[in-house]
C-alpha positions as CSV (number, residue, x, y, z in Angstrom):
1,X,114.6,84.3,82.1
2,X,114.9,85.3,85.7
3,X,118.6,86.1,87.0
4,X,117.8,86.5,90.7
5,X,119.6,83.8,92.5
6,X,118.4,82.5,95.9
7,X,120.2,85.1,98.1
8,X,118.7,87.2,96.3
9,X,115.2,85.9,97.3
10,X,116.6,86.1,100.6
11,X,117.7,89.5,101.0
12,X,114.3,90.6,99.5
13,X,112.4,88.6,102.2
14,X,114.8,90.5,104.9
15,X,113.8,94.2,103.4
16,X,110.4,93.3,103.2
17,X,110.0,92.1,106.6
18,X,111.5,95.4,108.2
19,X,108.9,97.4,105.5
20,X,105.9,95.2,106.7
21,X,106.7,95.8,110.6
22,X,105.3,92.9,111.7
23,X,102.7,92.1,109.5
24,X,102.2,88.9,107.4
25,X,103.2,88.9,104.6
26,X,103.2,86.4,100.7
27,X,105.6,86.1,98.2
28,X,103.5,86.7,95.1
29,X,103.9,85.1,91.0
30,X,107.1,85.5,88.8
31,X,105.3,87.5,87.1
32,X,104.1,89.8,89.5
33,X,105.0,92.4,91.6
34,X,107.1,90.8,94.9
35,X,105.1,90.7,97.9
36,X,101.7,91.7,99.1
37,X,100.8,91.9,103.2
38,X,96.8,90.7,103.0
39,X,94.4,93.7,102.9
40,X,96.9,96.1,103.6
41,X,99.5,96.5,100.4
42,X,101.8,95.3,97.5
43,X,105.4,95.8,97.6
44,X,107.8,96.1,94.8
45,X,111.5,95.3,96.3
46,X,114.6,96.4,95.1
47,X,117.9,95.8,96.5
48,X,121.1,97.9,96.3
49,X,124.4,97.4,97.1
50,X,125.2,100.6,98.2
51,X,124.6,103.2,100.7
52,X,121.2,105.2,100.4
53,X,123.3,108.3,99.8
54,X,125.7,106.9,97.2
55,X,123.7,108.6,94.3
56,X,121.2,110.9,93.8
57,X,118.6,108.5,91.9
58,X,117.1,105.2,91.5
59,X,115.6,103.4,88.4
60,X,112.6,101.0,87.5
61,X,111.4,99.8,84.6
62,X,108.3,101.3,83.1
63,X,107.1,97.8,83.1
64,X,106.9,97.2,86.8
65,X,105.3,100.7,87.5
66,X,102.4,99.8,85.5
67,X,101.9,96.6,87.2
68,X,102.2,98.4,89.9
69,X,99.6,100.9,88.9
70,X,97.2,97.7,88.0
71,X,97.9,96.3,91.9
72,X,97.4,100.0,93.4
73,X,93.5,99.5,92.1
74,X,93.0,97.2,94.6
75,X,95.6,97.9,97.5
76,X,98.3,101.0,98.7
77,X,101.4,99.8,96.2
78,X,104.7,100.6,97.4
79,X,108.2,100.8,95.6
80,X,110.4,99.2,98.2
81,X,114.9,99.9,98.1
82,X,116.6,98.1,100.4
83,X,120.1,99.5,100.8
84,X,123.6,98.7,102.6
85,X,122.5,101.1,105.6
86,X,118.9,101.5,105.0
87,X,115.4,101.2,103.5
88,X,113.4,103.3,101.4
89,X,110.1,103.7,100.0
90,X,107.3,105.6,97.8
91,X,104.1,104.6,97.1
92,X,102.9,104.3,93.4
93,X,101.1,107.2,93.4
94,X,103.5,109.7,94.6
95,X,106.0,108.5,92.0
96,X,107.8,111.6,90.4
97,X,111.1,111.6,88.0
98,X,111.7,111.6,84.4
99,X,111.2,108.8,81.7
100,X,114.2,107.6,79.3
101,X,115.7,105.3,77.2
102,X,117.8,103.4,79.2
103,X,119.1,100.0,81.0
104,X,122.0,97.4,80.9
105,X,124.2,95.7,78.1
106,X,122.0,93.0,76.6
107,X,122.0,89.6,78.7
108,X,121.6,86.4,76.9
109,X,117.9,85.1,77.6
110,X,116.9,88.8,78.8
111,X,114.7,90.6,77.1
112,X,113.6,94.0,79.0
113,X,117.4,95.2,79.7
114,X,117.0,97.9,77.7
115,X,113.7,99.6,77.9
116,X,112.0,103.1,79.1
117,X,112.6,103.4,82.6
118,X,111.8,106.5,85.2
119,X,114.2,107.8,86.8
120,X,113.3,108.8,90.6
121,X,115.2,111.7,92.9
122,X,116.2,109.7,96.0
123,X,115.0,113.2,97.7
124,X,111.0,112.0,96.9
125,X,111.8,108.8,98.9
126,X,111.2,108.1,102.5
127,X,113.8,106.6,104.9
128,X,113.2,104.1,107.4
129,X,116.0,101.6,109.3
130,X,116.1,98.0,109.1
């Protein structure tokens, strides 16, 4: 069950069109990663609702980093924050951080909100303005 809603979709496009600078870009599968700009890279968005500098790490699941790993075989795959005053971004392969246990109280219809997930030091990511 997906619980994105369609601002969400929205303010995804909006982080990815300041990461892409210009470039085309596609919306990719539900069950893909989000976006890909043709022959140059896949994006994995995640949006915020806070300030880059609100805490010290970010989270994904261990799920989406190895479909990110499977994408990065064929293209540069980035992991894409969009924040209140900011974006930021790693590419796959420079991911560092520490795998746990972890996630959110147990949504009706969910069924990955509790799973391993890394944990990455906001200090590995780069900054870059809307």
């Amino acid at each position: 069950m997906r619980f994105e809603t369609e601002q969400d979709r929205e303010n995804e496009k909006i982080v990815m069109s300041a990461f892409a600078q210009g470039h085309p870009f596609e919306k990719l599968g539900e069950n893909d990663i989000d976006f890909m700009i043709p022959d140059r890279c896949y994006a994995e968005i995640k949006m915020r609702k806070v300030a880059f500098d609100v805490y010290s790490i970010e989270v994904i699941s261990l799920i989406k980093v190895v479909k990110m790993q499977e994408k990065n075989k064929h293209l540069p795959t980035f992991l894409v924050f969009g924040f209140t005053d900011c974006i930021a971004y790693i590419s796959v392969v420079a991911l560092i951080g520490s795998v746990k246990w972890g996630g959110r109280e147990q949504r009706n219809g969910a069924t990955n909100d509790i799973e391993l997930l890394l944990y990455i030091p906001k200090k590995a990511l780069i900054q870059m303005n809307y």
